[in-house]
N, C-alpha and C positions, 0 to 999 in steps of 0.2 A: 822501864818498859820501852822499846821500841816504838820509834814514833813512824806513820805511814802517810802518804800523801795519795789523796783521791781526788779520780775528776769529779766533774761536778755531775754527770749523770751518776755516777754511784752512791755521792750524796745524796741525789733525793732522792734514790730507789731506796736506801738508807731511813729516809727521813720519814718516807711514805710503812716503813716496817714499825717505828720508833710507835710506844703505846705510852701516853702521858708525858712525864716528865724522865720519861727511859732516858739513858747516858748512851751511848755510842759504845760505850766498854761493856757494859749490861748487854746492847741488844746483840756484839760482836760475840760474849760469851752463850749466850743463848743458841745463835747460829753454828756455832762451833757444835755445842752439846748435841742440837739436833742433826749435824753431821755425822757427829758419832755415832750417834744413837741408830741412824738409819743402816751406815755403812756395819754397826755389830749387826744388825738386822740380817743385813743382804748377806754379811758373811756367813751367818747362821743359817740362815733360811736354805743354804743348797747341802749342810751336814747332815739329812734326812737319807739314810740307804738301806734297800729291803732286801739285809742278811739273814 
């Protein structure tokens, strides 16, 4: 796994997201999923046309 280097403001914006004893890989894939999830949304959301 690629390793990243963060400054220390996005550590705690990080820190302040983290729920219990959440890992950084947990809360990174979380963020990921809800990216996706939004951008299938928004992709979808404009496939509506009154043929």
């Amino acid at each position: 796994m690629p390793k990243i280097e963060l400054d220390e403001e996005t550590v705690s914006r990080l820190d302040n997201l983290r729920v219990e004893d959440e890992s950084y890989d947990e809360l990174v894939t979380e963020l990921i999923n809800i990216y996706e999830a939004e951008e299938l949304t928004l992709f979808h959301g404009g496939d509506y046309s009154s043929d």
